[in-house]
C-alpha positions as CSV (number, residue, x, y, z in Angstrom):
1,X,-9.6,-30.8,-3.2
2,X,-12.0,-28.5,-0.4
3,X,-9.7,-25.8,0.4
4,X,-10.0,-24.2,3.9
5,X,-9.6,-20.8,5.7
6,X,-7.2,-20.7,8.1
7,X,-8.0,-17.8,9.9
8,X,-12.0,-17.8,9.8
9,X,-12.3,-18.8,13.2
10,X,-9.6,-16.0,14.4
11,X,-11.4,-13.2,12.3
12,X,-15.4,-12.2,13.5
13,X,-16.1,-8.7,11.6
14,X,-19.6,-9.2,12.9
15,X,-18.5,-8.5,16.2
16,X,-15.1,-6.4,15.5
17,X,-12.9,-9.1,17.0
18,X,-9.9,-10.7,15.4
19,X,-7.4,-12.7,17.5
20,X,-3.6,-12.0,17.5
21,X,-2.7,-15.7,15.5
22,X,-3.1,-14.0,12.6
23,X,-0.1,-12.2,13.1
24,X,2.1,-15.1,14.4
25,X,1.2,-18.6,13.3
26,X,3.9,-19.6,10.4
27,X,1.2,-21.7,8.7
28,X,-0.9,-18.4,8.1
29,X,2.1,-16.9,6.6
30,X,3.2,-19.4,4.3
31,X,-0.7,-19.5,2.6
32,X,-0.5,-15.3,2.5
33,X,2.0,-16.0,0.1
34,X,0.0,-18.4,-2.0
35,X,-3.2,-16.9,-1.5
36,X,-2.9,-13.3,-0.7
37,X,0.2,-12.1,-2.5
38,X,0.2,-14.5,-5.8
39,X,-3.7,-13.2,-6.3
40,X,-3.7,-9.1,-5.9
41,X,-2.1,-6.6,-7.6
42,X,0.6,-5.2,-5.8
43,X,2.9,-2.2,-6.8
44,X,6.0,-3.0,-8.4
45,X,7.4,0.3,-9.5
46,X,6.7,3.6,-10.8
47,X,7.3,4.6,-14.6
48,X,10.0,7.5,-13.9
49,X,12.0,4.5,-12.1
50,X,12.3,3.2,-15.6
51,X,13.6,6.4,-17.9
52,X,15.1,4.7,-21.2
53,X,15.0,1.3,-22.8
54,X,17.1,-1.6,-20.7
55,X,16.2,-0.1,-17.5
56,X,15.2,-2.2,-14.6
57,X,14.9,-2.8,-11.0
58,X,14.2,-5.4,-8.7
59,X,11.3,-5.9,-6.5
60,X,9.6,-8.4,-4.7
61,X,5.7,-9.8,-4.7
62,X,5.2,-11.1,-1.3
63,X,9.1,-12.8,-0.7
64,X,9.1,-13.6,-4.9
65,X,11.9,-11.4,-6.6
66,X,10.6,-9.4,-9.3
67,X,12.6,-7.9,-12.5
68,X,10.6,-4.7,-14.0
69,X,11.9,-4.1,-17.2
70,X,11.3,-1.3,-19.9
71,X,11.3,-2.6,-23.3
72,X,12.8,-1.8,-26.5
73,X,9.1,-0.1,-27.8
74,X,8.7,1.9,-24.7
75,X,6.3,-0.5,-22.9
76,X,6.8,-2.2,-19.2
77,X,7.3,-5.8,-18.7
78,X,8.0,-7.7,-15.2
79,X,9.7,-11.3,-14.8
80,X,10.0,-13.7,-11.8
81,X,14.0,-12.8,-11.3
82,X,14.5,-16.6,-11.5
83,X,16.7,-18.4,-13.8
84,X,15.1,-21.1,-15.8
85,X,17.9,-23.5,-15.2
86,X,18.5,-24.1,-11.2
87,X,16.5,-21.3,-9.9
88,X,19.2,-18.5,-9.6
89,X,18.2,-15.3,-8.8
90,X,18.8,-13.9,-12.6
91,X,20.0,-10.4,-11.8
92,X,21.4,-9.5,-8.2
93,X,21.7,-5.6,-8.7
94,X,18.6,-3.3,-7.4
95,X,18.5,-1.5,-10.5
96,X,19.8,0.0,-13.4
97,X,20.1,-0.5,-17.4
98,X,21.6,-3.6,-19.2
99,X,20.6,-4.9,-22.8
100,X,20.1,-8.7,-21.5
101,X,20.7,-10.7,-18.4
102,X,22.8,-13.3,-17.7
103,X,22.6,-15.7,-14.8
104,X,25.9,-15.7,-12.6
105,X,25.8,-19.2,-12.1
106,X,25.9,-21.1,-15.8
107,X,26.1,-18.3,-18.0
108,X,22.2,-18.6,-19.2
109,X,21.3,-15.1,-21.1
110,X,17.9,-13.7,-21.7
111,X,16.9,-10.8,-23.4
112,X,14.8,-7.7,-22.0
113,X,11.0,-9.6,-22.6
114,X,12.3,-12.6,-21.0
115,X,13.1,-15.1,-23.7
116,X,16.7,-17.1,-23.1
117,X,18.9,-16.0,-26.1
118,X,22.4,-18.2,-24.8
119,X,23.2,-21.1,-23.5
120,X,27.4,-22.1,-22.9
121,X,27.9,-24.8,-24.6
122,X,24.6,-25.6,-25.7
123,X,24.5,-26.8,-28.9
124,X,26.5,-29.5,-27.5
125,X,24.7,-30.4,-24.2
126,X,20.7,-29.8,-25.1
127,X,18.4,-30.9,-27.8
128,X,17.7,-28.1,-29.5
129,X,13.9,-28.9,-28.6
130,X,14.6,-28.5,-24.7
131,X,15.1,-24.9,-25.0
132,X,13.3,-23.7,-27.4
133,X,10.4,-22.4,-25.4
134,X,12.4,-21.0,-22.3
135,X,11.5,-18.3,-21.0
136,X,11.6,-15.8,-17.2
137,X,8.1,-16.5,-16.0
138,X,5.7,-13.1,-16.4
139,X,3.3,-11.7,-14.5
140,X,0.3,-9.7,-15.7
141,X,0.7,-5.8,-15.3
142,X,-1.2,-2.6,-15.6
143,X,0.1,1.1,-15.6
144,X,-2.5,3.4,-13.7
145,X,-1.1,6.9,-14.3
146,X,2.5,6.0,-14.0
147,X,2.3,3.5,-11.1
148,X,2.9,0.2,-12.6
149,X,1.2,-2.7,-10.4
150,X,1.8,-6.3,-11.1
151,X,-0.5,-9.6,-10.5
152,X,0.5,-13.2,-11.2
153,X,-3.2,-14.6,-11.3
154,X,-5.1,-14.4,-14.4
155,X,-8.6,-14.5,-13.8
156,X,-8.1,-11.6,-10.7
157,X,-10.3,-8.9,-11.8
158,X,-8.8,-5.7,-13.7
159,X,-6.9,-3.4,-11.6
160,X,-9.6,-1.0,-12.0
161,X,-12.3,-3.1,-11.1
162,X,-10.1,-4.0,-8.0
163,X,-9.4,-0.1,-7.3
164,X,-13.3,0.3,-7.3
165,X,-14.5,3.9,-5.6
166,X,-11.0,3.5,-4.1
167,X,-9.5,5.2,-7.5
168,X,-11.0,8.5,-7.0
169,X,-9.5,8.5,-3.5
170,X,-6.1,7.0,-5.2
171,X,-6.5,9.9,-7.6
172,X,-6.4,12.7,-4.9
173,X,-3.2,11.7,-4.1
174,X,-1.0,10.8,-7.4
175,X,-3.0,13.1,-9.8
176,X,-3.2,16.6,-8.0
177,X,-0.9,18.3,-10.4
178,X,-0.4,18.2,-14.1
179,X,2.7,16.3,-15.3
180,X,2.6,13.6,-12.7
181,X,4.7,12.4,-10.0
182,X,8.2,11.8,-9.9
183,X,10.5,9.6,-6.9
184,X,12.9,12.7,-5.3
185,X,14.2,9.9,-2.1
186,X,14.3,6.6,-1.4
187,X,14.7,4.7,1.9
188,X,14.6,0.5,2.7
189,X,14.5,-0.6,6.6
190,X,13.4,-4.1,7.8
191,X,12.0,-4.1,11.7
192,X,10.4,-7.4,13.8
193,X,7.0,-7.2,13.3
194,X,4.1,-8.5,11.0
195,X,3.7,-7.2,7.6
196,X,-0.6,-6.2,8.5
197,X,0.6,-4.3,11.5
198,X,1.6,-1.8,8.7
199,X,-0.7,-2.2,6.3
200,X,-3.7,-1.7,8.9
201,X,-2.5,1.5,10.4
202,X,-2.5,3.2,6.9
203,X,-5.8,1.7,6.1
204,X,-7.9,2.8,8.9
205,X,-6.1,3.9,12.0
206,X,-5.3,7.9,12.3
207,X,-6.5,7.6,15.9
208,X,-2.9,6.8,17.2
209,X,-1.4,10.1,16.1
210,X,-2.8,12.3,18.8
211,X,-0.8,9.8,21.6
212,X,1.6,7.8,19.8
213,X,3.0,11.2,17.6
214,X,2.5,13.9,20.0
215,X,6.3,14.2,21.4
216,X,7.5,14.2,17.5
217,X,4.8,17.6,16.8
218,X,6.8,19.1,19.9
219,X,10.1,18.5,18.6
220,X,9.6,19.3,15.2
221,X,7.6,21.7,14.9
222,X,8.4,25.7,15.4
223,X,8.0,27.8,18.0
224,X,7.5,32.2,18.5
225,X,10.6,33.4,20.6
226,X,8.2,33.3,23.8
227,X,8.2,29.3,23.5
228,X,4.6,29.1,22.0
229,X,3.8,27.1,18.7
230,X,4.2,29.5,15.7
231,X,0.5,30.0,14.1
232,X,0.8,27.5,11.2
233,X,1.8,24.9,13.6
234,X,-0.3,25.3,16.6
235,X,-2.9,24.7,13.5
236,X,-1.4,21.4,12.9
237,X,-1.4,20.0,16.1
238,X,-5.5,21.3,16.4
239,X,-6.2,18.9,13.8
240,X,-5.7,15.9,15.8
241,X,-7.8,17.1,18.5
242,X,-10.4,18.3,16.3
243,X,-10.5,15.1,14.2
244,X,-13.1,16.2,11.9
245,X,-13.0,14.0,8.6
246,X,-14.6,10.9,7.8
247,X,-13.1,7.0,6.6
248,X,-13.5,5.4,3.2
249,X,-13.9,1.6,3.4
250,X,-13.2,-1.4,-0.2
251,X,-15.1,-4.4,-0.5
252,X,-11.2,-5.5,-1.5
253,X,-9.6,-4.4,1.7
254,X,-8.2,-0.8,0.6
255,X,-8.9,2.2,2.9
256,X,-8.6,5.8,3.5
257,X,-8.5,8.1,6.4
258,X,-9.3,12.6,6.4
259,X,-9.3,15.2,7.9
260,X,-11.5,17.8,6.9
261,X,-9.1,20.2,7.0
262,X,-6.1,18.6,5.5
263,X,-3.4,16.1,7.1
264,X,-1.0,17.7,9.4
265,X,1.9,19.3,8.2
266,X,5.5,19.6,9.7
267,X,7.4,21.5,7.1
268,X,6.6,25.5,6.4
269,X,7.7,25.2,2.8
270,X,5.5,22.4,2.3
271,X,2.3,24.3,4.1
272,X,3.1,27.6,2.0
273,X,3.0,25.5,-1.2
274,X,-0.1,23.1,-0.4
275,X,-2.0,26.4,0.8
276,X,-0.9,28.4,-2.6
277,X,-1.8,26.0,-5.0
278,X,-4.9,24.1,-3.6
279,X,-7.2,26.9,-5.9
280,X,-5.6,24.3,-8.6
281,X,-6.3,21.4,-7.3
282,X,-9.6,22.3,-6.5
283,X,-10.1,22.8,-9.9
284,X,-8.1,20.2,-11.4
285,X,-9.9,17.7,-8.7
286,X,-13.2,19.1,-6.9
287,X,-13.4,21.0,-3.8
288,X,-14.1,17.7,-2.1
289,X,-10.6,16.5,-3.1
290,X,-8.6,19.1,-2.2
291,X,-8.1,17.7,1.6
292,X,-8.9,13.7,1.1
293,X,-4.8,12.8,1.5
294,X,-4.3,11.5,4.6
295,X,-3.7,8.0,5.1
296,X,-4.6,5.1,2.4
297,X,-3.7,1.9,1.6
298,X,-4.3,0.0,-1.6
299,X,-4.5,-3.6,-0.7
300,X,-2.3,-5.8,0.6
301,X,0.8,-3.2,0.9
302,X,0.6,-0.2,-0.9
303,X,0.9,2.5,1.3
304,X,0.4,6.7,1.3
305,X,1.0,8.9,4.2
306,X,-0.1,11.9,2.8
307,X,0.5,13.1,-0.5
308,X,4.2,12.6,-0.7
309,X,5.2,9.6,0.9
310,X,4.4,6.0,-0.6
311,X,5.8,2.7,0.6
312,X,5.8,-1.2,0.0
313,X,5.6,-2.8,2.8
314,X,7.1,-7.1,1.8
315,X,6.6,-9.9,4.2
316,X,9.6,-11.2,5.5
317,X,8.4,-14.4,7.4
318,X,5.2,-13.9,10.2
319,X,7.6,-11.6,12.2
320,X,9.6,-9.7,10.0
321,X,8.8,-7.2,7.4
322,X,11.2,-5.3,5.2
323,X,9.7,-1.4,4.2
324,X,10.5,-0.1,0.8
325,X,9.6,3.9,1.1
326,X,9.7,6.5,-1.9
327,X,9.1,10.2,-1.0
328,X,7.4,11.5,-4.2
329,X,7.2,15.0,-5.4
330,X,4.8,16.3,-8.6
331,X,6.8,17.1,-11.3
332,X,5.0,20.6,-11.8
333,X,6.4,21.5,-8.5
334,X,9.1,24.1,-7.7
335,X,12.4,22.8,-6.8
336,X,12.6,24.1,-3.5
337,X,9.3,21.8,-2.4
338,X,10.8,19.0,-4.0
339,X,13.7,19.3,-1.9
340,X,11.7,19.8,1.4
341,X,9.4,16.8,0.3
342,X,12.6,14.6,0.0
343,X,13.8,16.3,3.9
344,X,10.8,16.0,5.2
345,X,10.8,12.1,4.4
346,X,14.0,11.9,5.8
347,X,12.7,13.8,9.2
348,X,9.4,12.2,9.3
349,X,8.8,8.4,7.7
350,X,12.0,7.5,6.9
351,X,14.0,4.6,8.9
352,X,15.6,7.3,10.9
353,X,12.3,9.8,11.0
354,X,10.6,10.7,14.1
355,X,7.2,9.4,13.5
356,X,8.5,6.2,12.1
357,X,10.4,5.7,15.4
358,X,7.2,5.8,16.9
359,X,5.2,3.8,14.6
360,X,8.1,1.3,15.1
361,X,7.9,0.8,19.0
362,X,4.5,0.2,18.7
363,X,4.0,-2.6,16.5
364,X,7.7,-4.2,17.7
365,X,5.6,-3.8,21.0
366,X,2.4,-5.5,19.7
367,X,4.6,-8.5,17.8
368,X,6.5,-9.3,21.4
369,X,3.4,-9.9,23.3
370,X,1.9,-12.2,20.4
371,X,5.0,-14.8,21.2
372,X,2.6,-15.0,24.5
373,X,0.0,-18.2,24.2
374,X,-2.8,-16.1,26.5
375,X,-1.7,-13.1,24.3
376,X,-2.5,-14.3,21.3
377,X,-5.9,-16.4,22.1
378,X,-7.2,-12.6,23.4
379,X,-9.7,-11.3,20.6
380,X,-8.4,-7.5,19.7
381,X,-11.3,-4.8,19.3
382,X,-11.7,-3.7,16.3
383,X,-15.0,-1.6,17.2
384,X,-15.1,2.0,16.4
385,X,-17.8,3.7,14.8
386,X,-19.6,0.1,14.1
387,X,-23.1,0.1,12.1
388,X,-22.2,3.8,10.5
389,X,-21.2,3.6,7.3
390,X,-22.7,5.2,4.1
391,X,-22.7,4.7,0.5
392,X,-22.0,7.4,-1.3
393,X,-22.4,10.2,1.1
394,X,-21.9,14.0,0.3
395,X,-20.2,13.2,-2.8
396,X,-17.7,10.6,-1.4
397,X,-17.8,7.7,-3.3
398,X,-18.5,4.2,-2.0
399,X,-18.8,3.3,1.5
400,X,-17.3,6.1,4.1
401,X,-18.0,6.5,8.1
402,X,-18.5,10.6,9.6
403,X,-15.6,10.1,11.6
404,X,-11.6,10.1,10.8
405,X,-11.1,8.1,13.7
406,X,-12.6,4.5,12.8
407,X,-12.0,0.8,12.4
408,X,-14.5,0.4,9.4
409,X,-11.9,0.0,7.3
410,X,-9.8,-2.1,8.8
411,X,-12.6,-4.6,9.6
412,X,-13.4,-4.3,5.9
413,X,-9.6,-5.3,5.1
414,X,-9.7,-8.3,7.2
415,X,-12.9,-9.2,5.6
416,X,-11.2,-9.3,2.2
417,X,-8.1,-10.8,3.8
418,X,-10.6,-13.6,5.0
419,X,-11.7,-13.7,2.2
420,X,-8.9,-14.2,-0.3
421,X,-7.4,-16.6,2.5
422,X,-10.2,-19.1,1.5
423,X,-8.5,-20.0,-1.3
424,X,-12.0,-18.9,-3.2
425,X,-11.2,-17.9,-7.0
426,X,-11.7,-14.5,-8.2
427,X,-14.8,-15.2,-10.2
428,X,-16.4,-16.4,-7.0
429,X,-14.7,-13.7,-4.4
430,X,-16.0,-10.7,-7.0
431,X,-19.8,-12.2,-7.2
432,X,-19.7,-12.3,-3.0
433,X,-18.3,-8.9,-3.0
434,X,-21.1,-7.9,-5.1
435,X,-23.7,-9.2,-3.4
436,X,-22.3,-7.5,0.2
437,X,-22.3,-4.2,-1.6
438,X,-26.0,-4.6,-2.9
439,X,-27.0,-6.0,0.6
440,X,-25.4,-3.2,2.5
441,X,-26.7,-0.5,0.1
442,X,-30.1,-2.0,0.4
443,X,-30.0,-2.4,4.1
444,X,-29.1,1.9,4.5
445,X,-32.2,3.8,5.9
446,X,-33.5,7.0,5.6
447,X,-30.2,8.7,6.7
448,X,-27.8,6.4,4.6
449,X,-26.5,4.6,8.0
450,X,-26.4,1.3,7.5
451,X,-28.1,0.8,10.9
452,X,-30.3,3.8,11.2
453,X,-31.3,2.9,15.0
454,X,-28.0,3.1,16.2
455,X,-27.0,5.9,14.2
């Protein structure tokens, strides 16, 4: 069978165009599930979700539900949350700690790694042969310093080789302090748009902040008695102007977006604490780590807006998407930050938060105009900063831009979106990928630009 792409005429990263079908054509949709979703590692839960033996919650892979279970010897298993028998969702709760499951429709049972251990009546209605070898349907799964990630195709690459340079990136954000990270707040919305609207902005885009998040700095942040921004914050708002920093770009779509400086910061107990402790980091981490958290996105939806929020963004359908957000606090931390971590989620990127709100409007905005024929045959720019990336520049690993305000890496996720939408296998996806690096590394002159003359 010649599989084909569905979107390679709609996606030109040569030219930085991509057309808006991508966003609205059900067809699309339908093979992101088969060939996006079912083939990456996506994150499925985080270890301190799952304190003692029997606990579990639900998630989803793309619009499949998924059980994540801790085992009896400590380890961490996940299950399609399908019963074998007519396809029942096996356990309807989000989470919580049970020694088996049973299906609420026939009574099947199955025990924590997924083997069925009861059947009503079935010594009398089955051949002892037709159930022998029933079992929840597994998926492969990896544990990268707590954050357990999940893939149902075998011959994807390891996680690590799919993290790539992205890890030390990954790492600036989950590994800062000893100890780990633990969830302090949780928060689920659903809003009309399409899941990459979401995925994209975390990837590459922190140009939108200065205009789309401006009213929400006023609001929020503090003010002397004369009306002028205290200190700290008139610093935070600066940042965004200045927009010094630089853009990390994946061969397999992730992304990651600084500022030189640090990301902009809304809550004084938070500032105090990041500006008290980042002598540790720096020595935990580098001096060139201190600063990296921003914005990132592990490819397809696993989402950090700075170093405390972290979110799951699920398809639901070509417009609809359902976000799953986790404020996160290092364990090492003092309780007082822990408990502005889990406000400032609630005041900031939460369903109700003020720079949600914003974020919200504008991709509702973006999926209203795409119902619109002319709309969505227009090719969107995707053009900033083209023919400037680096490899391996000033100690950043991989392939960055000088600029925190880019599309690089939002090109570079389509790419690999293209790419995986092919229906190519791994083996074949990893040796192109391979081959684009060496090419690109090859093709960087004198001053590591990939096109020196237009540097």
């Amino acid at each position: 069978m010649t599989l084909t792409n569905p979107v390679s005429s709609y996606i030109d990263i040569q030219r930085g165009l991509i057309r808006g079908e991508i966003f609205h054509d059900r067809e699309i949709y339908e093979l992101e599930l088969e060939r996006v979703f079912a083939r990456s590692w996506v994150f499925i839960a985080h270890e301190t979700m799952l304190p003692t033996t029997g606990s579990f919650i639900q998630n989803y892979v793309g619009e499949d539900p998924i059980l994540v279970v801790r085992q009896q010897d400590g380890s961490i298993r996940a299950f399609l949350n399908q019963c074998q028998h007519r396809g029942m969702r096996l356990c309807r709760a989000d989470l919580g700690e049970t020694k088996n499951f049973m299906c609420s429709f026939h009574g099947w049972n199955y025990n924590l790694a997924g083997k069925l251990i009861n059947v009503p009546h079935g010594e009398a209605t089955f051949a002892p042969e037709d159930l022998a070898d029933v079992k929840l349907r597994e998926m492969r799964v990896t544990n990268y310093k707590g954050f357990i990630f999940g893939n149902w195709d075998e011959n994807a690459p390891s996680f690590e080789e799919y993290m790539g340079d992205f890890a030390w990136y990954f790492d600036s954000y989950i590994d800062r302090y000893p100890g780990g990270m633990e969830v302090v707040g949780t928060h689920k919305w659903v809003l009309p748009c399409n899941w990459k609207f979401n995925a994209e902005q975390p990837t590459s885009d922190m140009y939108h902040g200065e205009t789309s998040h401006m009213s929400a700095f006023e609001v929020m942040l503090p003010r002397k008695p004369d009306g002028r921004l205290q200190d700290w914050a008139e610093q935070q708002v600066e940042i965004l102007a200045d927009a010094k920093g630089g853009q990390f770009s994946s061969p397999y779509g992730h992304g990651a977006g600084w500022f030189d400086v640090g990301v902009p910061v809304l809550d004084k107990t938070i500032f105090d604490w990041k500006k008290r402790t980042s002598g540790e980091v720096a020595k935990r981490l580098g001096e060139n780590r201190v600063y990296i958290p921003g914005h990132a996105n592990l490819f397809p939806n696993f989402m950090m807006l700075g170093a405390n929020t972290f979110r799951v963004t699920h398809p639901r359908g070509p417009n609809e998407m359902e976000i799953w957000s986790w404020s996160m606090a290092p364990v090492a931390a003092p309780p007082e930050v822990k408990d502005a971590i889990r406000v400032d989620l609630l005041r900031t990127f939460s369903g109700a938060g003020m720079l949600e709100q914003d974020d919200a409007v504008n991709w509702e905005e973006e999926q209203a105009v795409l119902r619109g024929f002319m709309a969505r045959s227009e090719h969107l720019k995707y053009r900033q900063l083209m023919n400037k990336a680096r490899y391996d520049h000033n100690g950043y690993p991989g392939k960055t831009v000088p600029h925190v305000y880019s599309e690089q890496a939002a090109r570079d996720m389509y790419l690999h979106y293209s790419d995986l939408m092919s229906g190519a296998p791994w083996p074949e996806l990893v040796k192109l990928k391979a081959e684009r690096v060496e090419q690109e590394r090859q093709a960087c002159g004198k001053n590591n630009f990939l096109n020196p003359a237009e540097a």
